[in-house]
PyMOL commands that place a pseudoatom at each C-alpha (Angstrom):
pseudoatom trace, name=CA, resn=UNK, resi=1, chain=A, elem=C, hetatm=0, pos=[151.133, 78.496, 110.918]
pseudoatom trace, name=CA, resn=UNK, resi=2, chain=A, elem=C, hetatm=0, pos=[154.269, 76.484, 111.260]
pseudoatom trace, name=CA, resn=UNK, resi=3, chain=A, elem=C, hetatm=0, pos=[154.405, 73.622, 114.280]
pseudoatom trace, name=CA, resn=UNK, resi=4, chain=A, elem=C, hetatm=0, pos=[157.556, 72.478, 115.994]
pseudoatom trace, name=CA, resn=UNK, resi=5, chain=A, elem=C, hetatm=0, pos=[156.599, 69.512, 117.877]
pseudoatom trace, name=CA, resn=UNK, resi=6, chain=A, elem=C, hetatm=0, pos=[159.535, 68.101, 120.491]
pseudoatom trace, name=CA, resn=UNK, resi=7, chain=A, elem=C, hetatm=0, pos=[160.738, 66.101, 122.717]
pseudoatom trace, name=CA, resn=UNK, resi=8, chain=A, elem=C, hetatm=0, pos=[162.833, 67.135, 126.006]
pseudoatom trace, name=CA, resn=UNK, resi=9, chain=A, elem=C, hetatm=0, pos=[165.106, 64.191, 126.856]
pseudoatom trace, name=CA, resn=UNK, resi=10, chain=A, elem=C, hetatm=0, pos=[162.439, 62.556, 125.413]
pseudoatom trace, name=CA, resn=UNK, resi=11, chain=A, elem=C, hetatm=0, pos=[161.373, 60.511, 121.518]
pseudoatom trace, name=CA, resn=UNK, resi=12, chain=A, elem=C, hetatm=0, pos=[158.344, 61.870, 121.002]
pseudoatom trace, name=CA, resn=UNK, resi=13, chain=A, elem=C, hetatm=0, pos=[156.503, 59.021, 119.060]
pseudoatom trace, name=CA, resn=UNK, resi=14, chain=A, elem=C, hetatm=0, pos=[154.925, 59.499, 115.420]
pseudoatom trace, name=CA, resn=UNK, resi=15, chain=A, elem=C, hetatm=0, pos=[151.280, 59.259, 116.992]
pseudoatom trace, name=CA, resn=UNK, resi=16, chain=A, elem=C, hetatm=0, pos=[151.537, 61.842, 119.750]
pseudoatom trace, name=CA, resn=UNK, resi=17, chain=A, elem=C, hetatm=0, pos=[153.092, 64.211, 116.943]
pseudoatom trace, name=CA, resn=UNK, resi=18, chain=A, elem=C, hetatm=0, pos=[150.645, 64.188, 114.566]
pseudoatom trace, name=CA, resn=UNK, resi=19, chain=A, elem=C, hetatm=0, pos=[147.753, 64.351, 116.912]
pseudoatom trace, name=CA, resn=UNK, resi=20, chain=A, elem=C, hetatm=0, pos=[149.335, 67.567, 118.167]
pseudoatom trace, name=CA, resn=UNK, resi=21, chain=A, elem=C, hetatm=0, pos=[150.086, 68.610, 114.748]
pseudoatom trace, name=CA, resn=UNK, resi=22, chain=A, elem=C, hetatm=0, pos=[146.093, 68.124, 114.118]
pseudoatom trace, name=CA, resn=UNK, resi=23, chain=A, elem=C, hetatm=0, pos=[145.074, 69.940, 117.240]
pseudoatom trace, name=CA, resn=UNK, resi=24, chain=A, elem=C, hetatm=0, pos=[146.937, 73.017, 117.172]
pseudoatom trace, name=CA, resn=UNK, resi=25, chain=A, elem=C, hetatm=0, pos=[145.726, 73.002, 113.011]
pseudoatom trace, name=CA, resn=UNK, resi=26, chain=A, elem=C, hetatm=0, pos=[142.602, 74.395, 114.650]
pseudoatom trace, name=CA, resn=UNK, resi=27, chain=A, elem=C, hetatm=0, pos=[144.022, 77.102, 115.706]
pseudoatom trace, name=CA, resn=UNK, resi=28, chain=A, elem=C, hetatm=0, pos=[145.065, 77.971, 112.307]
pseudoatom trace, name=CA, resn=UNK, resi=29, chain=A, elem=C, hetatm=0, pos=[141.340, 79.956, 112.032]
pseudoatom trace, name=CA, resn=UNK, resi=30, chain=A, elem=C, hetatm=0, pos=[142.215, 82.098, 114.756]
pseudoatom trace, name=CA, resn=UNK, resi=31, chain=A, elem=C, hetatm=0, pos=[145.627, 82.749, 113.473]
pseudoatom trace, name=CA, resn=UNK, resi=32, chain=A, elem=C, hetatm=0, pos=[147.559, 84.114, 110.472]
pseudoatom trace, name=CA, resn=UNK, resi=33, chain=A, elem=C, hetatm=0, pos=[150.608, 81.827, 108.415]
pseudoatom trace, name=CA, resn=UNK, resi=34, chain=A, elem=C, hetatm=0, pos=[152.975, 83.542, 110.032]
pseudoatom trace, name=CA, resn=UNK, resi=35, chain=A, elem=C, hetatm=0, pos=[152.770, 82.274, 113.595]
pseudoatom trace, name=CA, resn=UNK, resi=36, chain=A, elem=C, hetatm=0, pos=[154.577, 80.015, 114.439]
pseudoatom trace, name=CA, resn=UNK, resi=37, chain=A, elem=C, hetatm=0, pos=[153.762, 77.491, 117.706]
pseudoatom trace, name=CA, resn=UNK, resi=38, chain=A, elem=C, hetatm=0, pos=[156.300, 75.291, 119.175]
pseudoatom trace, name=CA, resn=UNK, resi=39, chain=A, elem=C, hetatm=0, pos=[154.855, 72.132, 121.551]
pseudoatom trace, name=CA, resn=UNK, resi=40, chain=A, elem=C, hetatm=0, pos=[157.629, 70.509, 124.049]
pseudoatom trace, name=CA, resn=UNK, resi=41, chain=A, elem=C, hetatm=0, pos=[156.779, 67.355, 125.112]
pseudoatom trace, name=CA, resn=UNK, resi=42, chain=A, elem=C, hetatm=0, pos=[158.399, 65.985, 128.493]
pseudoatom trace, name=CA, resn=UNK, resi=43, chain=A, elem=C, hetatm=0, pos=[157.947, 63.575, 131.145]
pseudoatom trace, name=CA, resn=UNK, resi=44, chain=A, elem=C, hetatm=0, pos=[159.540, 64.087, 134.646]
pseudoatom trace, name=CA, resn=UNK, resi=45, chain=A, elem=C, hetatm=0, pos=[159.627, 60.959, 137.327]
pseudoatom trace, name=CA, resn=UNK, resi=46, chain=A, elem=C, hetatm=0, pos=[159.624, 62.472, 140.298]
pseudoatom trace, name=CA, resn=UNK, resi=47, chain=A, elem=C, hetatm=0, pos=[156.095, 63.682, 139.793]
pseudoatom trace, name=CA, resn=UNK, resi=48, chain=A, elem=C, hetatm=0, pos=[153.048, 61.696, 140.463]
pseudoatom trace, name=CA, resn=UNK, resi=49, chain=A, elem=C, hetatm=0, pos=[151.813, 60.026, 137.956]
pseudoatom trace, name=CA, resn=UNK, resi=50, chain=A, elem=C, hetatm=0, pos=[149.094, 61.832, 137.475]
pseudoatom trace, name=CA, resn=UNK, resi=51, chain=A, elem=C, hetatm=0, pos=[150.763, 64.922, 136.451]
pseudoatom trace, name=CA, resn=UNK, resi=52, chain=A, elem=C, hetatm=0, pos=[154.465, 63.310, 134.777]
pseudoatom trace, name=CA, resn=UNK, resi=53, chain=A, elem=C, hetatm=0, pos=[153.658, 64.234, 131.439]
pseudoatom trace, name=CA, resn=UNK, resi=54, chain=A, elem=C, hetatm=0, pos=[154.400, 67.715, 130.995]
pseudoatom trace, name=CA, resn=UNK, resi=55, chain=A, elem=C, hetatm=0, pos=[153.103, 69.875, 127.424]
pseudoatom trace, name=CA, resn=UNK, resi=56, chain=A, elem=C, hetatm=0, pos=[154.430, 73.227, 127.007]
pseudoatom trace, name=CA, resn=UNK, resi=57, chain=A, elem=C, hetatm=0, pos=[153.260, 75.474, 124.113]
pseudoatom trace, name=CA, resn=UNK, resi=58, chain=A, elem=C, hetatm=0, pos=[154.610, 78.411, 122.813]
pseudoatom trace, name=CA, resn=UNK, resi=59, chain=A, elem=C, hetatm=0, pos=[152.946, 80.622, 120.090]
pseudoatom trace, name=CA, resn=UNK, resi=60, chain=A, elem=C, hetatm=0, pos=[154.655, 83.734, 118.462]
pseudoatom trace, name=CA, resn=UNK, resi=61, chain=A, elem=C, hetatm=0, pos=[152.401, 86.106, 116.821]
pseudoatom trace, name=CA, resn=UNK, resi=62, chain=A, elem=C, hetatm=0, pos=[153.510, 89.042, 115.183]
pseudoatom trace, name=CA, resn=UNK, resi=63, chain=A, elem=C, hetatm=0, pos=[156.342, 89.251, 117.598]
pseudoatom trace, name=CA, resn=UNK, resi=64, chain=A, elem=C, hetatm=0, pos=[154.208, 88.578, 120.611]
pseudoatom trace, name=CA, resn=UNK, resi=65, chain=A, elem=C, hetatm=0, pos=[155.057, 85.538, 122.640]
pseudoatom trace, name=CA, resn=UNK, resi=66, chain=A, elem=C, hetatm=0, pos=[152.079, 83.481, 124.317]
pseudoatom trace, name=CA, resn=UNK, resi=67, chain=A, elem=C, hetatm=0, pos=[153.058, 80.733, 126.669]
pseudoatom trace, name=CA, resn=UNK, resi=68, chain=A, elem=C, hetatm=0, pos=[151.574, 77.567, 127.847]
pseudoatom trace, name=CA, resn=UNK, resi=69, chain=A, elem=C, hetatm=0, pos=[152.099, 74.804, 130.310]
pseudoatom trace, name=CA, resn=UNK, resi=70, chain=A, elem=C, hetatm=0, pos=[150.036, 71.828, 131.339]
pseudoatom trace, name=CA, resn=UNK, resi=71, chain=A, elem=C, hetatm=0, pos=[151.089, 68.524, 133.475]
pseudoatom trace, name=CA, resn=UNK, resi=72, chain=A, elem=C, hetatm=0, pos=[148.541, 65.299, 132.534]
pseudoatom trace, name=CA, resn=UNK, resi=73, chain=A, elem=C, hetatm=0, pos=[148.775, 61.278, 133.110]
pseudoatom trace, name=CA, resn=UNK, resi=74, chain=A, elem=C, hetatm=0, pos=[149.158, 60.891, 129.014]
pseudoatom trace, name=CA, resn=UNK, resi=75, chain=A, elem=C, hetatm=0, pos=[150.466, 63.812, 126.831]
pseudoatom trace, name=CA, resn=UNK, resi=76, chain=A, elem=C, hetatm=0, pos=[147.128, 63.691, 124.684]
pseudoatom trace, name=CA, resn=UNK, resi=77, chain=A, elem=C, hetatm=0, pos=[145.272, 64.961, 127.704]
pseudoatom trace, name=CA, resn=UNK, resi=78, chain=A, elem=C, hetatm=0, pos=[148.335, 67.483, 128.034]
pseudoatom trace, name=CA, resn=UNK, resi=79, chain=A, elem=C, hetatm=0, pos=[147.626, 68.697, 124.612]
pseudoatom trace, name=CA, resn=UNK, resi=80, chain=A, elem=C, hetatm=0, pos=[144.357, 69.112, 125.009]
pseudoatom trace, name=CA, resn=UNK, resi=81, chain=A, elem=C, hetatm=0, pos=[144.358, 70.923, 128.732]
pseudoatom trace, name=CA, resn=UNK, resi=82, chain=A, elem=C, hetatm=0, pos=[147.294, 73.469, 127.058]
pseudoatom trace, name=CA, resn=UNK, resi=83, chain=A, elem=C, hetatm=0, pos=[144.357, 74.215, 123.701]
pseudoatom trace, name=CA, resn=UNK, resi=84, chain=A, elem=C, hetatm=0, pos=[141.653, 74.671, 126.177]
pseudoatom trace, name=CA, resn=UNK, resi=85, chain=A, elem=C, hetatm=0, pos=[143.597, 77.357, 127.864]
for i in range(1, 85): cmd.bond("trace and resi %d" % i, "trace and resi %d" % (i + 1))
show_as sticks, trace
zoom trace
């Protein structure tokens, strides 16, 4: 499975990438090597702040697309809401 993690408007910092990179590696049992899974990371101010850090997650398998969106106070909860759905 190849992972695309980025930022919108946004540096996405070397320890929110790999512990996305290490989450969505458990997927990787589910899932053959040629999905691929895209994570963009955002954070919006006119939200509260319990909800300004915004993870969307896109998988593409065989041609299907399966879509993903979760608002959190810290992008590692973000990451983790978006896996548990």
């Amino acid at each position: 499975m190849r992972t695309i993690v980025k930022g919108k408007n946004y540096e996405v910092p070397e320890g929110i990438r790999t512990y996305a990179e290490r989450k969505l590696g458990r997927l990787e049992r589910l899932l053959d090597d040629r999905t691929d899974a895209t994570v963009e990371l955002s954070v919006e101010q006119h939200r509260s702040a319990q909800d300004s850090h915004i993870v969307d997650v896109t998988l593409v398998i065989d041609g299907q697309t399966l879509r993903s969106s979760a608002a959190a106070p810290t992008h590692k909860a973000g990451i983790d809401v978006v896996l548990d759905k």
